[in-house]
PyMOL Python script that loads the backbone (N, CA, C, O; Angstrom):
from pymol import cmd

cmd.read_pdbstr("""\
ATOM      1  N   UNK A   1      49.034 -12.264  84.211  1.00  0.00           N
ATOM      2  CA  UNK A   1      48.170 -12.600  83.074  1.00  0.00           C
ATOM      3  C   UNK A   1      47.906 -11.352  82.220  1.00  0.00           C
ATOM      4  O   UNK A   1      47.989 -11.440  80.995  1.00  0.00           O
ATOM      5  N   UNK A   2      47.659 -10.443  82.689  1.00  0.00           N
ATOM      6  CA  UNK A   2      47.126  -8.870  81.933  1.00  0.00           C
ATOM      7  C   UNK A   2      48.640  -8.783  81.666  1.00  0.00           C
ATOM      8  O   UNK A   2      48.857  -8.400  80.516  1.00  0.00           O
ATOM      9  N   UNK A   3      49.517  -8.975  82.235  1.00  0.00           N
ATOM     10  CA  UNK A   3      51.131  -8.035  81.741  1.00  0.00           C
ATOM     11  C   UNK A   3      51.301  -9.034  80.314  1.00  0.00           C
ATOM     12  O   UNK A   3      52.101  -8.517  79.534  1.00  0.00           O
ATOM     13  N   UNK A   4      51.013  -9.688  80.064  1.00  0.00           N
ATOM     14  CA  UNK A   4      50.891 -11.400  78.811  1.00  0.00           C
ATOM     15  C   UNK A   4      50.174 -10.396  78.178  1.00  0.00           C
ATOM     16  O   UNK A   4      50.685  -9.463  77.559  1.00  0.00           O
ATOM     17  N   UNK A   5      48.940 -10.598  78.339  1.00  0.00           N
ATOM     18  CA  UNK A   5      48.149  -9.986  77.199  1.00  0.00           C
ATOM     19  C   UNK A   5      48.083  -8.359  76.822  1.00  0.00           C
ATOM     20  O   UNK A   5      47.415  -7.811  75.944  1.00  0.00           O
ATOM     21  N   UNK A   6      49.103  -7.718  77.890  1.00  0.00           N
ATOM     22  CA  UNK A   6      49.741  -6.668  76.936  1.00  0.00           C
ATOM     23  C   UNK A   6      50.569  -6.249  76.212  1.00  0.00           C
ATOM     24  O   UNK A   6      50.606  -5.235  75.514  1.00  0.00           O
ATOM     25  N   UNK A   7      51.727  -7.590  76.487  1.00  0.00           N
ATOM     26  CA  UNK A   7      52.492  -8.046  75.751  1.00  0.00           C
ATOM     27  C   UNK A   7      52.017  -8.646  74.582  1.00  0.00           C
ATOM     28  O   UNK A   7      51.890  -7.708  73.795  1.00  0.00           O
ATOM     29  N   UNK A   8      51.920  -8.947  74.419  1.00  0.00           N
ATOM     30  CA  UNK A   8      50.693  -9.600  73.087  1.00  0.00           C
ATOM     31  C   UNK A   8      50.374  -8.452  72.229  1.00  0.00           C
ATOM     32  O   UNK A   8      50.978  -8.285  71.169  1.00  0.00           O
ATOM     33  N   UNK A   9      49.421  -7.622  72.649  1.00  0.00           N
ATOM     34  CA  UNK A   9      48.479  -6.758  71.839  1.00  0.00           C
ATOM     35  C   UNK A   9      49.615  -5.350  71.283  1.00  0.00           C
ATOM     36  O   UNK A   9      49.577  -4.623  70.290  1.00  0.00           O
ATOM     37  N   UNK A  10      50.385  -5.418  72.241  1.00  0.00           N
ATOM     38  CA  UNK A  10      52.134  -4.826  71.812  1.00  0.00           C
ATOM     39  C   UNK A  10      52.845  -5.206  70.625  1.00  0.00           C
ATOM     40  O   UNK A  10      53.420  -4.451  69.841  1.00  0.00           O
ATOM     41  N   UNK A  11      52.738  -6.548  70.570  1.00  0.00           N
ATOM     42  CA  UNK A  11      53.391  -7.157  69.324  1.00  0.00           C
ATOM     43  C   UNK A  11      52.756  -6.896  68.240  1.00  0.00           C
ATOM     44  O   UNK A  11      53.218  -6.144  67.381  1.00  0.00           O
ATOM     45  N   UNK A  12      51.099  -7.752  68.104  1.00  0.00           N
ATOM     46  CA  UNK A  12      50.406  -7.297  67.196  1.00  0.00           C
ATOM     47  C   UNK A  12      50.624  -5.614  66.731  1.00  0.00           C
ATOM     48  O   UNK A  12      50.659  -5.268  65.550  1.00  0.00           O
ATOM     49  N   UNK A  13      50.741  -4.794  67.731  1.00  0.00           N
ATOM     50  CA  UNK A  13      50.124  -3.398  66.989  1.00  0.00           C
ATOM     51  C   UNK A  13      51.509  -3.064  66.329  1.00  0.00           C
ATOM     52  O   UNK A  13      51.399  -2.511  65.235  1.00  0.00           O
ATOM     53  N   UNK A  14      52.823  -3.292  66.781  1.00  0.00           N
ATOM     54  CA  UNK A  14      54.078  -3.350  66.369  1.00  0.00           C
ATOM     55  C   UNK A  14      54.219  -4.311  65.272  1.00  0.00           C
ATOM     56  O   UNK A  14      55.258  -4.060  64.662  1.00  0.00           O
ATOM     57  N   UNK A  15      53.619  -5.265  64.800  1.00  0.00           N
ATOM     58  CA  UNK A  15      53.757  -5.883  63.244  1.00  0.00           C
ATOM     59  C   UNK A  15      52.702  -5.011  62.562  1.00  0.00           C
ATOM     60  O   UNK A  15      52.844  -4.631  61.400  1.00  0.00           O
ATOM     61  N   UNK A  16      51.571  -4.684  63.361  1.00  0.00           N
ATOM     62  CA  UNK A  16      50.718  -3.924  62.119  1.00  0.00           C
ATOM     63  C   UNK A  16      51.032  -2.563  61.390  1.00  0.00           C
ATOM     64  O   UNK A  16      50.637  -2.155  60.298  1.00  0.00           O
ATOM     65  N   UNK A  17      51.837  -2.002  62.296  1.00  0.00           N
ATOM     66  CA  UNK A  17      52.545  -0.558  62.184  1.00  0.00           C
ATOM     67  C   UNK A  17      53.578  -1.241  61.159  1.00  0.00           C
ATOM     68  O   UNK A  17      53.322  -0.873  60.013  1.00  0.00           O
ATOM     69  N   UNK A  18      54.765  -2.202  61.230  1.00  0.00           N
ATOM     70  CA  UNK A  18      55.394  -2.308  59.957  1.00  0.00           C
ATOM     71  C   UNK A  18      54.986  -2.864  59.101  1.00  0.00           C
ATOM     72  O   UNK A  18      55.746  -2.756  58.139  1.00  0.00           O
ATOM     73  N   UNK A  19      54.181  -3.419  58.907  1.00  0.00           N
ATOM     74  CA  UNK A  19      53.792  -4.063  57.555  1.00  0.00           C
ATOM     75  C   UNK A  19      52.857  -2.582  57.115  1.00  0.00           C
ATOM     76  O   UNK A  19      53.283  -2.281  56.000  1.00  0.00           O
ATOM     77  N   UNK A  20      51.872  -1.649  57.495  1.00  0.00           N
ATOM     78  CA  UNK A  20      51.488  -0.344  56.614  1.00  0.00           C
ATOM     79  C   UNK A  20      52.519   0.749  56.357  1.00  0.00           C
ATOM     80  O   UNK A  20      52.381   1.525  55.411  1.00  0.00           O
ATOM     81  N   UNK A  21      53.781   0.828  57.382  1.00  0.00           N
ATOM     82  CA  UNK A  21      55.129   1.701  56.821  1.00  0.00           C
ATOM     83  C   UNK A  21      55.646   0.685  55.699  1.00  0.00           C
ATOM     84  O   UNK A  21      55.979   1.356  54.721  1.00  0.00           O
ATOM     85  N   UNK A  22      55.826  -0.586  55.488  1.00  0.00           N
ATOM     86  CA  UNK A  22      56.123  -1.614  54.266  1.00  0.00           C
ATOM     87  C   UNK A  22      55.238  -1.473  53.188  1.00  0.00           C
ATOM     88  O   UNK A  22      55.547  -1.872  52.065  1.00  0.00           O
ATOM     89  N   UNK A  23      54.362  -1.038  53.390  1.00  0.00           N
ATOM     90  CA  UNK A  23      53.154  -1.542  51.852  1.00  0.00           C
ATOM     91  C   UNK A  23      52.820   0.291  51.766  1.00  0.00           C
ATOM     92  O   UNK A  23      52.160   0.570  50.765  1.00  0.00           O
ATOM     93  N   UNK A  24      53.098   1.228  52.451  1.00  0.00           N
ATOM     94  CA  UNK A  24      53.389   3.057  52.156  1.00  0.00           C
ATOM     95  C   UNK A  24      54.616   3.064  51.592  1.00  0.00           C
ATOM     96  O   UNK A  24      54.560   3.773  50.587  1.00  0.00           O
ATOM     97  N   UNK A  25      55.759   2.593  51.760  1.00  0.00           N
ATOM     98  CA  UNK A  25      57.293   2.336  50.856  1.00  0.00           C
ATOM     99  C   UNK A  25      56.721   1.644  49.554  1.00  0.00           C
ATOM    100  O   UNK A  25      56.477   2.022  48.408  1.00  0.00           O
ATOM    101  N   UNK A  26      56.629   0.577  50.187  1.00  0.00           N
ATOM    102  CA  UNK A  26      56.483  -0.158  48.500  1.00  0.00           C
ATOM    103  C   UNK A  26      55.823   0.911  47.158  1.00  0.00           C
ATOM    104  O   UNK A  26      56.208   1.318  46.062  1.00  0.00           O
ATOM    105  N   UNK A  27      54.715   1.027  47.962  1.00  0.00           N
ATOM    106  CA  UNK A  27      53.312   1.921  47.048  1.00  0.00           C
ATOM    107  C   UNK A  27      53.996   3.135  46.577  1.00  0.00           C
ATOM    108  O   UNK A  27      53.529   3.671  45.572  1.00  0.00           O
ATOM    109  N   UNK A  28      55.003   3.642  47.128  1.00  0.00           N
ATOM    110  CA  UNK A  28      55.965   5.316  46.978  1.00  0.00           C
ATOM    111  C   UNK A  28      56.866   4.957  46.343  1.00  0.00           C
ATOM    112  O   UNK A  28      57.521   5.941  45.998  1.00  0.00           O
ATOM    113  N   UNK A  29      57.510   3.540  45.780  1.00  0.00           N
ATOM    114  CA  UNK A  29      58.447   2.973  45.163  1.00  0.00           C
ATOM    115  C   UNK A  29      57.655   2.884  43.483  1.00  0.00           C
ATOM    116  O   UNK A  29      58.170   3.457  42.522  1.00  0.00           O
ATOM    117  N   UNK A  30      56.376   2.088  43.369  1.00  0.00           N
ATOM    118  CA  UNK A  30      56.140   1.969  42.649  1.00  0.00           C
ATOM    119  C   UNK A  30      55.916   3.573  41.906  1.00  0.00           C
ATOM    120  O   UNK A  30      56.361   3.916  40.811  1.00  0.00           O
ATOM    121  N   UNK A  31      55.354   4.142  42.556  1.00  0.00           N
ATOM    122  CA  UNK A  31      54.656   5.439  42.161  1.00  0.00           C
ATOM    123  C   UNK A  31      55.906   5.971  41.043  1.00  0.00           C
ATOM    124  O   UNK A  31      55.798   6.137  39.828  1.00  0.00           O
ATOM    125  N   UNK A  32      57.219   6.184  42.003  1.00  0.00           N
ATOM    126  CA  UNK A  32      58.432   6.317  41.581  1.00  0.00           C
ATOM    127  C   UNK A  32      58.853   5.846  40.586  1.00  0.00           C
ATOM    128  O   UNK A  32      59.060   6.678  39.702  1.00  0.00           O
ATOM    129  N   UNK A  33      59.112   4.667  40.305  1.00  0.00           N
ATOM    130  CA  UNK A  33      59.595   4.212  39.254  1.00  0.00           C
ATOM    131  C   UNK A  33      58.635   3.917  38.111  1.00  0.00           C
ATOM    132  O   UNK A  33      58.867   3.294  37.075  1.00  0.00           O
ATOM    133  N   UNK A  34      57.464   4.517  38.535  1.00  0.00           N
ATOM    134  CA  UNK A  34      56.625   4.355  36.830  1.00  0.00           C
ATOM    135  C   UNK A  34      56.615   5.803  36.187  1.00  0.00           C
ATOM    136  O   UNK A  34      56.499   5.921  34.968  1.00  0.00           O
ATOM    137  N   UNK A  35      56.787   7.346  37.354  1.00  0.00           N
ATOM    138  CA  UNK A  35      56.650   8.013  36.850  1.00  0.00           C
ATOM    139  C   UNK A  35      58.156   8.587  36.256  1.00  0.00           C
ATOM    140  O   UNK A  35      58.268   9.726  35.802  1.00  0.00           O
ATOM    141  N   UNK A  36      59.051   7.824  36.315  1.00  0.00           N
ATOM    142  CA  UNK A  36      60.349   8.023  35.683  1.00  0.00           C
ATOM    143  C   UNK A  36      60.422   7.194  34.199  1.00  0.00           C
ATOM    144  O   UNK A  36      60.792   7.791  33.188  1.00  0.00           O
ATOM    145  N   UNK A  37      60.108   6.040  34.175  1.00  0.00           N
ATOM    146  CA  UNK A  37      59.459   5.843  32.888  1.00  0.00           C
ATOM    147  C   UNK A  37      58.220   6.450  32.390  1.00  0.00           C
ATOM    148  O   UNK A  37      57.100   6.565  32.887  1.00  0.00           O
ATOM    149  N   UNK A  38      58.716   6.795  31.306  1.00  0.00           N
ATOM    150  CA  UNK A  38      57.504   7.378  30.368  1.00  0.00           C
ATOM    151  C   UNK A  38      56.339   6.566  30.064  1.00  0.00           C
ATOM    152  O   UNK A  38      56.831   5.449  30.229  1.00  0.00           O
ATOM    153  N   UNK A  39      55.379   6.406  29.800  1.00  0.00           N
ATOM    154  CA  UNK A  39      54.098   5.705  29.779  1.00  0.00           C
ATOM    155  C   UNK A  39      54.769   4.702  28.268  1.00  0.00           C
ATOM    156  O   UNK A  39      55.014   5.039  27.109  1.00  0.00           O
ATOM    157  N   UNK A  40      54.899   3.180  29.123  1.00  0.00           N
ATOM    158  CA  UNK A  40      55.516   2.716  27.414  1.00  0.00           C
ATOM    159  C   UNK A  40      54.560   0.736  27.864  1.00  0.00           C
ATOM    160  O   UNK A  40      53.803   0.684  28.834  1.00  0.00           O
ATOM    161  N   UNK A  41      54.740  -0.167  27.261  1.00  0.00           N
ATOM    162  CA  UNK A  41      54.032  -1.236  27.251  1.00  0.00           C
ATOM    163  C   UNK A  41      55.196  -2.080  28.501  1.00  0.00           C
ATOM    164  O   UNK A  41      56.352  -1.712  28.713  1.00  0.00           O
ATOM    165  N   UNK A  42      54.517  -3.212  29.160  1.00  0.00           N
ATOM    166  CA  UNK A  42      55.546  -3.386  30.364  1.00  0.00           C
ATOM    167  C   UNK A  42      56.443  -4.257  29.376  1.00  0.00           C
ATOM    168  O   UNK A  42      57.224  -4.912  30.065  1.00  0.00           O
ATOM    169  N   UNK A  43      56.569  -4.435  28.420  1.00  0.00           N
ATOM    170  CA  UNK A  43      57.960  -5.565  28.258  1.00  0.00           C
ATOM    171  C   UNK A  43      58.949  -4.466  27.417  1.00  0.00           C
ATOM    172  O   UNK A  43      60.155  -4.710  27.452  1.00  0.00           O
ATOM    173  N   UNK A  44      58.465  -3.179  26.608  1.00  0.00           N
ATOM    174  CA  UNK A  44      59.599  -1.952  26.953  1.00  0.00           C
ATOM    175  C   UNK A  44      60.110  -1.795  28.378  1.00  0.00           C
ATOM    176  O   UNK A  44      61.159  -2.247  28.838  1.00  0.00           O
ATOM    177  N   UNK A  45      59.109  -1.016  29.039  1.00  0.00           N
ATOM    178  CA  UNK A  45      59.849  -1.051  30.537  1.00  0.00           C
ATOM    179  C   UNK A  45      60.930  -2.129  31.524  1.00  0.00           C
ATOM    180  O   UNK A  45      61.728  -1.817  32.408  1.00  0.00           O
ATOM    181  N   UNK A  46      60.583  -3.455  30.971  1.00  0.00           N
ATOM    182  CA  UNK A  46      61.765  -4.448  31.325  1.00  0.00           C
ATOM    183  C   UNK A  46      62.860  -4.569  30.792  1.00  0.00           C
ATOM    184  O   UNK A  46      63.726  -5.339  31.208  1.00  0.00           O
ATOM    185  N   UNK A  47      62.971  -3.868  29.850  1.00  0.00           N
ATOM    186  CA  UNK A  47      64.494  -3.657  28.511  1.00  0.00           C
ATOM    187  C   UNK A  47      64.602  -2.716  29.286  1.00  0.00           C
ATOM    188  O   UNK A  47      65.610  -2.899  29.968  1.00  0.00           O
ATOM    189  N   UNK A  48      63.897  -1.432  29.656  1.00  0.00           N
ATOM    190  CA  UNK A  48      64.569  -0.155  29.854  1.00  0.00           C
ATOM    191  C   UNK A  48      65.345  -0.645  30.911  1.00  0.00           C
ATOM    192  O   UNK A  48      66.566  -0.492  30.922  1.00  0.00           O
ATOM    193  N   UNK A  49      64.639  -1.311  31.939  1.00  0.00           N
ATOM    194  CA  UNK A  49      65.722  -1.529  33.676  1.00  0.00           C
ATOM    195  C   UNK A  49      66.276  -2.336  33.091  1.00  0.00           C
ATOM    196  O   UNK A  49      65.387  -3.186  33.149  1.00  0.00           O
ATOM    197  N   UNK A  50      67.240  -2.917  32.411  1.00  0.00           N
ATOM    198  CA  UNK A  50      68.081  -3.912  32.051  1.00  0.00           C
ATOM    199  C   UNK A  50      68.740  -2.933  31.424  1.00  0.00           C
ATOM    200  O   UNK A  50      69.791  -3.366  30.952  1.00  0.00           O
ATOM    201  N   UNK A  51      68.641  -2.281  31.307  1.00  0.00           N
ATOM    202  CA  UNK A  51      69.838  -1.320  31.003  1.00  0.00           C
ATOM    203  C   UNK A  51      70.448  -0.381  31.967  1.00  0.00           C
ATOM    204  O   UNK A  51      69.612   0.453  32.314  1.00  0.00           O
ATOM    205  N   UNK A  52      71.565  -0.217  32.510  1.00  0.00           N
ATOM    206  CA  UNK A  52      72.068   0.651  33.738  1.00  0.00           C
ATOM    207  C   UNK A  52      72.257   2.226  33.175  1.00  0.00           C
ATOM    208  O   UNK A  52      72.627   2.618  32.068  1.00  0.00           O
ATOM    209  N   UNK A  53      71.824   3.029  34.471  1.00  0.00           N
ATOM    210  CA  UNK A  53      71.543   4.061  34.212  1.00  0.00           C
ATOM    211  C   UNK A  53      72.861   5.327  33.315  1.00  0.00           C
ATOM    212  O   UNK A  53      74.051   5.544  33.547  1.00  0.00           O
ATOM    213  N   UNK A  54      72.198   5.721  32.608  1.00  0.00           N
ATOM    214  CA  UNK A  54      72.938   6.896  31.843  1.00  0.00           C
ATOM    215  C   UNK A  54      73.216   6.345  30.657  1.00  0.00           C
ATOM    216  O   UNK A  54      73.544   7.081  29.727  1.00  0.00           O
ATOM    217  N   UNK A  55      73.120   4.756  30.463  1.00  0.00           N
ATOM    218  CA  UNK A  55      73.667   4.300  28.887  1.00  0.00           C
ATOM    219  C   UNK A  55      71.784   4.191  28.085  1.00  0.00           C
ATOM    220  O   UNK A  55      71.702   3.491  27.076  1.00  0.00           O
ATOM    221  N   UNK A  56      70.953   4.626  28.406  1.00  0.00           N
ATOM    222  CA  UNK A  56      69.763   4.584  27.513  1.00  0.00           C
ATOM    223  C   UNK A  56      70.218   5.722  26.706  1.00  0.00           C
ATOM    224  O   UNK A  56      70.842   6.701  27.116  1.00  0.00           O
ATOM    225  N   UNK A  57      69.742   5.418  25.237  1.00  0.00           N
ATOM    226  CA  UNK A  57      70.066   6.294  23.960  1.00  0.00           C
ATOM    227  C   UNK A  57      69.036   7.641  24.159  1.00  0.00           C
ATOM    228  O   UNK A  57      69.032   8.543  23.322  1.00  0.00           O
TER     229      UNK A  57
END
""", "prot")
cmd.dss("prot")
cmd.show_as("cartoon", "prot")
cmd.util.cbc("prot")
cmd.orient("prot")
């Protein structure tokens, strides 16, 4: 019964550990790709990524 419920509290702490390394990526992604665009309105910024890199004027 205890070897169950340490199995258990194993899993939980092992989904909680990837989902805060998932949402520390994400958050380091965003950070990233806003500070490579220049401060512009978001429907510029959706033209800019629709364009592949090195052909922006």
């Amino acid at each position: 019964m205890a070897f169950k419920m340490l199995l258990v509290v194993c899993k939980v702490l092992l989904i909680c550990t990837l989902l805060l390394a998932f949402q520390a990526a994400a958050r380091e992604l965003l950070q990233t790709s806003d500070s490579l665009v220049p401060q512009m309105s978001p429907i510029e910024k959706l033209r800019r990524r629709d364009v592949p890199w090195g052909h922006n004027p």
